[in-house]
SENUTI-432024 format. One record per residue (C-alpha): residue in one letter; x, y, z. Coordinates in steps of 0.25 Angstrom, whole numbers, padded with zeros to 4 digits, always signed. Layout:
// SENUTI-432024
AXYZ/...
This chain:
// SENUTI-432024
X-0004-0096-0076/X-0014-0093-0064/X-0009-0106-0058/X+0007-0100-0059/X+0002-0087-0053/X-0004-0096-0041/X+0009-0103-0040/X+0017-0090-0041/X+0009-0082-0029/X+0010-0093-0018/X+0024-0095-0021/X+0026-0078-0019/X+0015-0077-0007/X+0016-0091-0001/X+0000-0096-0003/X-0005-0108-0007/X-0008-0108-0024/X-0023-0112-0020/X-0023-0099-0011/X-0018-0089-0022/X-0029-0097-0033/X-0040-0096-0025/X-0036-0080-0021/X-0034-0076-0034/X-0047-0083-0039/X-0054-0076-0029/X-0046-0063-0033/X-0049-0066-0048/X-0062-0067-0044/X-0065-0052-0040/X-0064-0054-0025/X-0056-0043-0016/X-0045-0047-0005/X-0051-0043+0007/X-0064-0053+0002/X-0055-0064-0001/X-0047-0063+0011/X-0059-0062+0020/X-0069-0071+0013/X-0060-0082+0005/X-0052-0087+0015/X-0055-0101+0014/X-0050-0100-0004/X-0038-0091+0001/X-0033-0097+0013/X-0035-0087+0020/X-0027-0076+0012/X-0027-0062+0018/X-0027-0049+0010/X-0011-0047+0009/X-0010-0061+0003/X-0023-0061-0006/X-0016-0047-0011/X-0004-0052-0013/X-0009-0064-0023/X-0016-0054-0030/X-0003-0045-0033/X+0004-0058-0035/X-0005-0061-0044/X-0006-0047-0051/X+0009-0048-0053/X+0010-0062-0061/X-0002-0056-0071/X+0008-0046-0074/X+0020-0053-0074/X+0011-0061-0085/X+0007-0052-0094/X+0021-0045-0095/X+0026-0059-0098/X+0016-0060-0108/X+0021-0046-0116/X+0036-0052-0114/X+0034-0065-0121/X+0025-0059-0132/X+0036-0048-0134/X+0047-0058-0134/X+0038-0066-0144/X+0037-0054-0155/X+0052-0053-0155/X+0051-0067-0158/X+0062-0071-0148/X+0053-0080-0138/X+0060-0095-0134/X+0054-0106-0128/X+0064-0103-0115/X+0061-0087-0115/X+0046-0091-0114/X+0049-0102-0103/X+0056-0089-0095/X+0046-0080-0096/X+0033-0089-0093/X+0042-0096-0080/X+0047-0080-0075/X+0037-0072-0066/X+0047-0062-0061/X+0046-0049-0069/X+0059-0046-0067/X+0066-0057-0074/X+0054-0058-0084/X+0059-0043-0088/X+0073-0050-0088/X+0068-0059-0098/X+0062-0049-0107/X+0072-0040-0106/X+0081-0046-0119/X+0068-0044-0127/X+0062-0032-0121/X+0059-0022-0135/X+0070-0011-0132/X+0071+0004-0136/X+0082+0006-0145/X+0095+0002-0135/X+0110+0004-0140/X+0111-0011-0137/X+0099-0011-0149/X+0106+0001-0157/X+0118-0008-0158/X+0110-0020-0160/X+0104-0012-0173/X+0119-0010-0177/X+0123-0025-0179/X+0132-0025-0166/X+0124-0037-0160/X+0135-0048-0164/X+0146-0038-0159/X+0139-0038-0145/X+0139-0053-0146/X+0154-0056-0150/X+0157-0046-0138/X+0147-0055-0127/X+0156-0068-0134/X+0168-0060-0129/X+0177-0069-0138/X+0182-0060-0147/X+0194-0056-0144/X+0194-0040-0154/X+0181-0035-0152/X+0183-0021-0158/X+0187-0028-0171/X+0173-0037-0171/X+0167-0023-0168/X+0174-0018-0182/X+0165-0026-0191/X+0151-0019-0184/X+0156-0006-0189/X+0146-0001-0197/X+0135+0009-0199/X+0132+0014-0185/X+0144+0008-0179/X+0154+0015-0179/X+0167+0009-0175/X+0170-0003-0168/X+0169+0003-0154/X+0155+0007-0158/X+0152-0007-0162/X+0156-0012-0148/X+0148-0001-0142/X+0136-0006-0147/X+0139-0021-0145/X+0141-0016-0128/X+0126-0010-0129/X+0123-0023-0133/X+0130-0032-0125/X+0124-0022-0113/X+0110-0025-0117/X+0112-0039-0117/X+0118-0037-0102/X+0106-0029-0097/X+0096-0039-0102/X+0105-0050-0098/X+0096-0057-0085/X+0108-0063-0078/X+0113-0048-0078/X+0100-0042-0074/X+0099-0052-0063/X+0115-0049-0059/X+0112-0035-0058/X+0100-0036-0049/X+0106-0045-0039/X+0115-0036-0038/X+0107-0025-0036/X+0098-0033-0027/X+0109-0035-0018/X+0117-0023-0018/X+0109-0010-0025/X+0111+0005-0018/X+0098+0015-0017/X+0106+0027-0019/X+0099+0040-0018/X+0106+0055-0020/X+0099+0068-0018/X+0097+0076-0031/X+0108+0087-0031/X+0100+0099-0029/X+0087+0093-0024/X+0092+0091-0009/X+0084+0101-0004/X+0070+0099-0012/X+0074+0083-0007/X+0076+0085+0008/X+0065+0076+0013/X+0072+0063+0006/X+0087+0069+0011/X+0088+0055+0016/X+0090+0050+0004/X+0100+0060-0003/X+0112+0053-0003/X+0106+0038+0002/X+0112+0024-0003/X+0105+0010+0004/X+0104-0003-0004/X+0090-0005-0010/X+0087-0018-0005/X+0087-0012+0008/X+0082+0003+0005/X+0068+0004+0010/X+0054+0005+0004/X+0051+0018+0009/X+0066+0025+0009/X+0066+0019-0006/X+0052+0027-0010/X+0058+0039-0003/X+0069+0038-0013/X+0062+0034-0026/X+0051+0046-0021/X+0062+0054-0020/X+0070+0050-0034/X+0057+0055-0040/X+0055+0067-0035/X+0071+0071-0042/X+0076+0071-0028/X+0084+0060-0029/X+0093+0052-0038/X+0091+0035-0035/X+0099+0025-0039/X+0100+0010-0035/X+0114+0003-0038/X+0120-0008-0036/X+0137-0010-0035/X+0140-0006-0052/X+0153-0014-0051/X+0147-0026-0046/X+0134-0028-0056/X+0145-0023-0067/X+0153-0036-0062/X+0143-0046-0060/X+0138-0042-0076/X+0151-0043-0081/X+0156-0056-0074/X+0141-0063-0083/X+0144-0056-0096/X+0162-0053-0098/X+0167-0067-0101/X+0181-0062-0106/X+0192-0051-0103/X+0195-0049-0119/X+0190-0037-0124/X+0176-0043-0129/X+0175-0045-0112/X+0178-0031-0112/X+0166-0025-0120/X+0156-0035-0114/X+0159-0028-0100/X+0160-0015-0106/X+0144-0019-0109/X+0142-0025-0096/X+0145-0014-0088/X+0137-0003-0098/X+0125-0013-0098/X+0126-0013-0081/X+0126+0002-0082/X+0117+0006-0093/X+0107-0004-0092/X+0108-0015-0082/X+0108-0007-0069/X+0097+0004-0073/X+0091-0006-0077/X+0092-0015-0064/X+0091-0001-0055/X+0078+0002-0062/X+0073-0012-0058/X+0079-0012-0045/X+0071+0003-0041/X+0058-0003-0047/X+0058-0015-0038/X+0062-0008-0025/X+0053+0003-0028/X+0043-0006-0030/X+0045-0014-0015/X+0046+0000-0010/X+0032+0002-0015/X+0027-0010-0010/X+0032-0008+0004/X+0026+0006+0004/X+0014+0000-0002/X+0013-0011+0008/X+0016+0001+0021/X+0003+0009+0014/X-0006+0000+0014/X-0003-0008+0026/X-0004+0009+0034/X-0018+0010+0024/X-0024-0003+0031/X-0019+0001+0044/X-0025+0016+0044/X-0038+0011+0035/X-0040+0001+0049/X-0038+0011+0060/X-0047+0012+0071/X-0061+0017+0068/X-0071+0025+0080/X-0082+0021+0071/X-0095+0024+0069/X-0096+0037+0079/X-0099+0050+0078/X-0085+0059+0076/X-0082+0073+0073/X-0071+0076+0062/X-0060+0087+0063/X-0052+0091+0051/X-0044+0102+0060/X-0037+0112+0056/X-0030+0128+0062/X-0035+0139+0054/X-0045+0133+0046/X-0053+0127+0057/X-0055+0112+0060/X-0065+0106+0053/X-0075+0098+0061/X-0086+0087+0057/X-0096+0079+0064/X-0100+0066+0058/X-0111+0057+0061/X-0106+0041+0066/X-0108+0036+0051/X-0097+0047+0047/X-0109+0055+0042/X-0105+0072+0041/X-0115+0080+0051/X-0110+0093+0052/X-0095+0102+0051/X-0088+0114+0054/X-0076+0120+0058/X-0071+0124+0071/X-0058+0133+0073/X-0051+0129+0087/X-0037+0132+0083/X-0029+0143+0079/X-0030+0153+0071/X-0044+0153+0073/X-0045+0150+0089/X-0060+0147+0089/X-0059+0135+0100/X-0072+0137+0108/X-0078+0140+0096/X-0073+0126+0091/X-0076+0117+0104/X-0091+0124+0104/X-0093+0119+0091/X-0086+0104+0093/X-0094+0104+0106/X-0108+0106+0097/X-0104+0096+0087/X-0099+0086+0097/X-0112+0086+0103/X-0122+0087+0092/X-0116+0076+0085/X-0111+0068+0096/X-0097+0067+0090/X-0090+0055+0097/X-0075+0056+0092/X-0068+0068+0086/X-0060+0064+0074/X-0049+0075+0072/X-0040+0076+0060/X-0024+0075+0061/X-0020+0086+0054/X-0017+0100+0055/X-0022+0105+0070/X-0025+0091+0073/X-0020+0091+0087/X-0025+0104+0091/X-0039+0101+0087/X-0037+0087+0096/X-0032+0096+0108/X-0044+0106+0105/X-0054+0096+0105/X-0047+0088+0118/X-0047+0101+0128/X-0063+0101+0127/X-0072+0095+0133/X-0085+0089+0124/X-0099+0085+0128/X-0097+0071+0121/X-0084+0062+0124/X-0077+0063+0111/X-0064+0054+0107/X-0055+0064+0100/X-0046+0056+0087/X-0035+0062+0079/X-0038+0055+0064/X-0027+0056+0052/X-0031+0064+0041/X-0022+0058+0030/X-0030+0059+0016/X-0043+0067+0023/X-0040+0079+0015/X-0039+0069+0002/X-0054+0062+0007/X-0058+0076+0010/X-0058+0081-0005/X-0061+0067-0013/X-0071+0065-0019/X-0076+0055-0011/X-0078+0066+0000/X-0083+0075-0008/X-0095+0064-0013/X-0096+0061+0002/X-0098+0078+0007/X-0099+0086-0005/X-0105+0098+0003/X-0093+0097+0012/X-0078+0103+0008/X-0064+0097+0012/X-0065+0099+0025/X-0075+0093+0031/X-0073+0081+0023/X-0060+0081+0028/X-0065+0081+0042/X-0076+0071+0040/X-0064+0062+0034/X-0055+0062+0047/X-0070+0060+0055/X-0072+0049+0049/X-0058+0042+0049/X-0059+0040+0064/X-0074+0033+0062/X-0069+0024+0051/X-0056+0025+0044/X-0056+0016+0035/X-0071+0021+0029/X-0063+0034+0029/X-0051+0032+0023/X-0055+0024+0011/X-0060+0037+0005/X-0045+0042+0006/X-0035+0035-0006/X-0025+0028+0006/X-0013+0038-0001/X-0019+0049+0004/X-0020+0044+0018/X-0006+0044+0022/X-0001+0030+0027/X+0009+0029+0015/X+0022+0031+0012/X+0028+0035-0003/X+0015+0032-0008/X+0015+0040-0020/X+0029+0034-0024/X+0024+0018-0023/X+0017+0013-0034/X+0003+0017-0035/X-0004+0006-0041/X+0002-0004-0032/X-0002+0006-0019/X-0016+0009-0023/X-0019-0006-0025/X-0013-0008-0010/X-0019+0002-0004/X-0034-0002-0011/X-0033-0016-0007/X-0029-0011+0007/X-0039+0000+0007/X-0050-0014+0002/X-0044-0023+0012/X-0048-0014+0026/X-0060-0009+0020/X-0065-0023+0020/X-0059-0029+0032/X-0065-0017+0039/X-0079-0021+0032/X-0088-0010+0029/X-0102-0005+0033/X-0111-0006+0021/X-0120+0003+0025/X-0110+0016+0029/X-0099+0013+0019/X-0095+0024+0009/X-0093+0019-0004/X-0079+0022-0004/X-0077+0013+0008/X-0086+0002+0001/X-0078+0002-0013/X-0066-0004-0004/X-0074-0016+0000/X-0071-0030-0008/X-0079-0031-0020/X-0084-0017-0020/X-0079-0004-0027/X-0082+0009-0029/X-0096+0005-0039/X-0101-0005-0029/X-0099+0003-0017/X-0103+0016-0022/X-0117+0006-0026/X-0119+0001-0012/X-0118+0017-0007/X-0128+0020-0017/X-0139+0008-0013/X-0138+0011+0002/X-0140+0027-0002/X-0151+0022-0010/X-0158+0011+0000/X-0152+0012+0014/X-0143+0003+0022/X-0140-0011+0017/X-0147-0020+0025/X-0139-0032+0022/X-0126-0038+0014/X-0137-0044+0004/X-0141-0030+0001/X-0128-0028-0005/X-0133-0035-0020/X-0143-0025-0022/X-0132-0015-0023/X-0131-0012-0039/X-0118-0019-0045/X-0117-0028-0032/X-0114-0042-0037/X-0113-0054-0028/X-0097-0054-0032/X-0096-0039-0026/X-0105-0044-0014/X-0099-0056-0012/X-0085-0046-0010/X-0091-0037-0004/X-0100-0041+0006/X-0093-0046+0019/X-0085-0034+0022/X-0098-0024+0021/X-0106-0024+0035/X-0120-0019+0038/X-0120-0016+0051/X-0136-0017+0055/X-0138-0028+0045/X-0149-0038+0047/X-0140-0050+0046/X-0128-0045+0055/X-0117-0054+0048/X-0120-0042+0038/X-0112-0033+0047/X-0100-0044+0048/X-0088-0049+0039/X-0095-0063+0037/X-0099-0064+0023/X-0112-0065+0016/X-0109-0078+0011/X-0104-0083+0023/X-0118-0078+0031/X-0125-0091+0030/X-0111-0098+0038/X-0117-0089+0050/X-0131-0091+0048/X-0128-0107+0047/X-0118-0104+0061/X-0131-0096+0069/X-0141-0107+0064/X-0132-0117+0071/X-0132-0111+0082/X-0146-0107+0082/X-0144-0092+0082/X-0145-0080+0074/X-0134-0074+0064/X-0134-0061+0075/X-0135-0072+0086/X-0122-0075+0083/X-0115-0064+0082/X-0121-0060+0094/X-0116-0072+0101/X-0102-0076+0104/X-0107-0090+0111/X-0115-0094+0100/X-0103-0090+0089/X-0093-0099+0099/X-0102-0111+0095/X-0099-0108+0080/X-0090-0121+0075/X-0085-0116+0062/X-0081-0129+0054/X-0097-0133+0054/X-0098-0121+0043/X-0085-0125+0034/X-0090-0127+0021/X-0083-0129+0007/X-0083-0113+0003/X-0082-0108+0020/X-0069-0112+0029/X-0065-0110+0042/X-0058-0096+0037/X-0072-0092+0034/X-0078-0096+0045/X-0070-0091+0056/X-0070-0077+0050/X-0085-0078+0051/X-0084-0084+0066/X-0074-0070+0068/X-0085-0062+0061/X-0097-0068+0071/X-0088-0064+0082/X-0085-0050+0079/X-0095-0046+0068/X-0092-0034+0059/X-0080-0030+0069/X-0072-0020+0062/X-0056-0024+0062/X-0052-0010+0066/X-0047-0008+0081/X-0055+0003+0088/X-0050+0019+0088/X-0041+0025+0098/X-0039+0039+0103/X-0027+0044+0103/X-0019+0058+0108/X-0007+0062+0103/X+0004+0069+0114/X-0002+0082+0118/X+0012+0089+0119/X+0015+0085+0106/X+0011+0095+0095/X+0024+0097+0085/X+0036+0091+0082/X+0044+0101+0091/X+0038+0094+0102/X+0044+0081+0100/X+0054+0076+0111/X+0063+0064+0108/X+0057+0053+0119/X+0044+0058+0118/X+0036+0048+0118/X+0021+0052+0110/X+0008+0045+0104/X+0007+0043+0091/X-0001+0037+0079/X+0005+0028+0068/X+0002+0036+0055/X+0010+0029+0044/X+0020+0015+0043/X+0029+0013+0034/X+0039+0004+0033/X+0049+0012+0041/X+0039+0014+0052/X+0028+0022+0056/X+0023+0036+0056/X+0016+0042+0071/X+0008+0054+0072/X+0012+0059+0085/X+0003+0071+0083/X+0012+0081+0077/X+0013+0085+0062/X+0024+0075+0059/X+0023+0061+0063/X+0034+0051+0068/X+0042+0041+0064/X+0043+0028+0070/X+0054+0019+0064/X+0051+0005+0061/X+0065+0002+0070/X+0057+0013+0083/X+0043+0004+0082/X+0047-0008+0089/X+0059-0013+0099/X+0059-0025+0087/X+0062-0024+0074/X+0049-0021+0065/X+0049-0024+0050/X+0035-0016+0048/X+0030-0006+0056/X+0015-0013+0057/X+0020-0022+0065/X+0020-0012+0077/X+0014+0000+0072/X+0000+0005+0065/X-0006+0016+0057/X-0014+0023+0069/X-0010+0015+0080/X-0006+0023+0092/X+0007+0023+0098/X+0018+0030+0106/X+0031+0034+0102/X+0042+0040+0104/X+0052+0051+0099/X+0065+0047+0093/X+0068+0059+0085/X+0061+0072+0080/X+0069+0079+0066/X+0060+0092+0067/X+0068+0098+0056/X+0063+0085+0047/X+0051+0083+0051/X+0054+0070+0059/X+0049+0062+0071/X+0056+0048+0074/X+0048+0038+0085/X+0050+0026+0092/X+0041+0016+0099/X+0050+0009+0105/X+0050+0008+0120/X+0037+0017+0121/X+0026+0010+0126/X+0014+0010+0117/X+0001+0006+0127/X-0011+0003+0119/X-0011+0012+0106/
């Protein structure tokens, strides 16, 4: 069977069989994606993330598709109806839905009126009418009169309900009525009589028809949110007449009168059972490639937003700001360490601003903030102009942080482990601080729903999000790398081999002895076997080790290929590194061994060159337009800086520094035609844009970026 799944995933992914046995060995084996992809390139071929992912779900879905045939053929069994050639279709059939097809016919059913009919002896009626031979049908229907039937009409009645069922679990049929749907089915959608108003903001979808191969992800999640919240009435239809045709022509041989009752069951099989049927199946499948596309756009914004720039390891002042209740200010030490808060109340109603520059002024100088971190909420411009008409005794760079999920991090209870003497605020505060040292330490502590890069996330299925936005979340940890000595234990269960026991294990050994030393250190940590080290390892760095390949991505078990590399050359491990001449001697096919090849060693050679360098650009300040401050001062033309919030698959979102943010269609990103919006466009990338519209009355702001020059950001 294993050797079938191999066969069946390279044909779907196009890899080699070896590839996808030697992947799913490896998975099988308890190691994680980002350490096979980095550290078993030479057993994969080389596989990335996306494509060792992909074999896993491949794989994931033939288990299933297993064990379902399993109940199918042991319930086919019990009725004592299996064949030889029934069994040869189900073992030969890996689509679920013509495996359902199969089954259907011996599914156990709740009492149906093709059964109740069944139970009244009218079987052998239903099949003299399928012959279609007999020439007086409501005579042969006299002779079933008795008991609970009636009269001859009731008798042929019951001999349709039958004759439908046969229909709807005919396979031929069902496949008739999918083509047809596949081809030519309407997304119809009609407001609620009443519920217009309590609707308004889906009023594009009141009285909307579009076919549904080419209704997309997002608009159709709109109208399923919307179909669930009673707003809306769905329906997806193909043309009745046709698919009523098309059954008749396989099943109403004759004209005579037996023809007659055949179609008569035809057309009540298509309305009553076929097509609700087939809809049904129709809305589960788009709904579910709406879900993967939204999926798909979340995760890929999460990894975008999880890498952004960091200002690293400086000191930085946090502002949660805010108009009446004052803005809440901290200081924290380069580690991201709390050393003091307060508030200060610059802006109305309050007025203090002399008060509030004093006080920034004292703390600015007492712990020799660098940069100044202020939140984009509420009064977040006002604090920024505050800040920017004074002068300070220390150059400080001024950096407007989003503040999507802070208020969720701010009443955890991981913050509340990490300052239980502290309320809301000041966690909150510290949270937007610390998001401009290191974003991804930051935001790992936030469940990635919360932070505001999705769309309709409540609406996809949340098994199938959470396992995305995880393996993404596990996948940037690790190709970031962490420090071992500074990492908080909620940023340590996300690397490979980990979780939350192990990494909580390692924060209480260096609470307990101090900073590790060294990678070796590691298996003195309780519970740390060589599997989990062996996982783990390469992607946790230690800055001031003793061996500096301890602060790199080269692997423990690839140290002594380095060590051999400097003896050769007659120099010291830090020697090399050091030294770009002596590393330009390296000839890598001298270290190819039967276990390490040329994949290995050139991703050791990058390493040596750039060791421990972190994948993330550096940090960029940014100003928003100055006369800009509400929608009311849009001016279609104007062109304004901006910051890419969220994409989706329509386009992307810009924080122009108002309360509502733009629109850039995926047709106003580019002079070309653009099928994804990442190919152009970035969360928190900087651009400029311009106005094409502004809907004040709805909230509404549509950009362009075409024919506006971009510069640098």
């Amino acid at each position: 069977m294993t050797q079938i799944f191999h066969s069946m995933i390279a044909a779907i992914l196009g890899i080699s069989e070896k590839q996808i046995g030697q992947t799913l060995a490896l998975l099988d084996d308890g190691a994680t994606i980002p350490f096979i992809s980095r550290y078993r390139k030479e057993m994969t071929g080389g596989l990335d993330e996306v494509q060792i992912e992909s074999i896993q779900t491949h794989y994931e879905k033939l288990k299933e598709t297993a064990r379902r045939k399993e109940t199918i053929i042991g319930t086919i069994r019990e009725q004592g109806k299996m064949t030889p050639e029934l069994q040869k279709r189900i073992d030969e059939t890996w689509d679920g839905t013509v495996l359902e097809d199969i089954y259907l016919p011996y599914k156990p059913k709740r009492k149906t009126r093709a059964e109740a009919a069944r139970q009244k002896g009218l079987e052998p009626l239903a099949t003299l009418l399928m012959l279609q031979r007999e020439p007086h049908p409501r005579q042969r229907a006299a002779d079933f009169v008795k008991g609970d039937v009636k009269s001859p009409d009731d008798a042929l009645k019951g001999a349709r309900d039958i004759i439908a069922e046969l229909v709807s679990e005919n396979e031929r049929a069902r496949n008739t009525l999918r083509n047809t749907f596949a081809r030519q089915a309407v997304l119809t959608a009609k407001v609620i009589k009443g519920k217009e108003e309590e609707g308004a903001k889906y009023r594009d979808y009141f009285d909307c028809a579009e076919p549904l191969k080419r209704c997309s992800s997002h608009r159709l999640l709109a109208i399923r949110r919307a179909e669930a919240e009673g707003l809306l009435k769905v329906s997806i239809s193909p043309d009745d007449e046709e698919c009523v045709e098309r059954l008749e022509r396989q099943f109403v041989q004759s004209g005579n009168a037996c023809g007659k009752q055949v179609a008569e069951a035809v057309q009540d099989a298509y309305k009553r059972l076929l097509k609700p049927s087939i809809e049904t199946e129709f809305a589960a499948q788009s709904k579910e490639r709406a879900d993967d596309e939204a999926i798909r756009v979340f995760a890929e914004n999460l990894r975008q937003l999880l890498l952004a720039s960091p200002l690293g390891q400086k000191r930085v002042m946090g502002i949660d700001p805010g108009f009446r209740t004052g803005c809440k200010v901290v200081c924290l030490d380069a580690q991201g360490n709390l050393l003091h808060n307060e508030n200060i109340y610059p802006h109305p109603p309050v007025n203090q601003g002399k008060e509030a520059f004093a006080k920034l002024q004292k703390m600015i100088e007492a712990y020799k903030v660098e940069a100044i971190a202020i939140g984009n909420g509420t009064a977040s411009r006002e604090t920024e102009d505050f800040l920017k008409r004074h002068t300070f005794n220390r150059e400080v760079q001024i950096f407007i942080v989003s503040e999507q999920g802070a208020s969720i991090y701010s009443a955890s209870k991981i913050a509340r482990d990490e300052f239980p003497e502290y309320d809301v605020t000041v966690r909150g505060a510290v949270s937007i601080a610390r998001r401009l040292m290191d974003p991804l330490a930051e935001l790992v502590k936030i469940d990635p729903k919360s932070i505001g890069v999705g769309q309709y996330q409540h609406d996809v299925d949340q098994s199938k999000l959470k396992k995305s936005l995880d393996q993404t979340v596990e996948n940037c940890v690790n190709l970031v790398g962490v420090n071992l000595n500074t990492a908080s234990s909620h940023l340590l269960t996300y690397i490979s081999g980990l979780g939350p026991q192990l990494a909580q294990n390692i924060v209480n050994y260096r609470a307990e002895n101090g900073a590790f030393a060294s990678r070796k250190e590691l298996m003195k940590v309780p519970r740390m076997g060589a599997k989990a080290f062996e996982q783990c390892a390469g992607f946790l760095r230690i800055p001031d080790a003793k061996n500096p390949l301890d602060n790199t991505a080269v692997h423990p078990e690839s140290y002594h290929i380095v060590e051999q590399m400097a003896a050769d050359l007659g120099c010291s491990v830090a020697e090399l590194l050091a030294n770009k001449e002596l590393r330009l001697k390296i000839q890598p096919e001298r270290y190819l061994s039967p276990t390490v090849g040329m994949p290995t060693l050139k991703d050791i050679l990058q390493e040596l060159e750039k060791p421990g360098r972190d994948p993330r650009g550096p940090i960029k300040v940014f100003e928003f337009d100055k006369n800009v401050r509400t929608i009311d001062d849009l001016r279609i033309g104007m062109e304004l800086p901006g910051i890419v919030g969220n994409i989706t698959n329509f386009g992307a979102f810009v924080d122009i520094g108002i309360k509502e943010n733009g629109l850039i269609h995926l047709s106003q990103l580019a002079q070309k035609y653009v099928s994804d919006p990442n190919e152009i466009v970035s969360i928190h990338q900087q651009v400029r844009v311009k106005v094409l519209s502004v809907d004040t009355e709805r909230k509404r702001i549509q950009l362009t970026m075409i024919g506006v020059e971009q510069g640098n950001g």
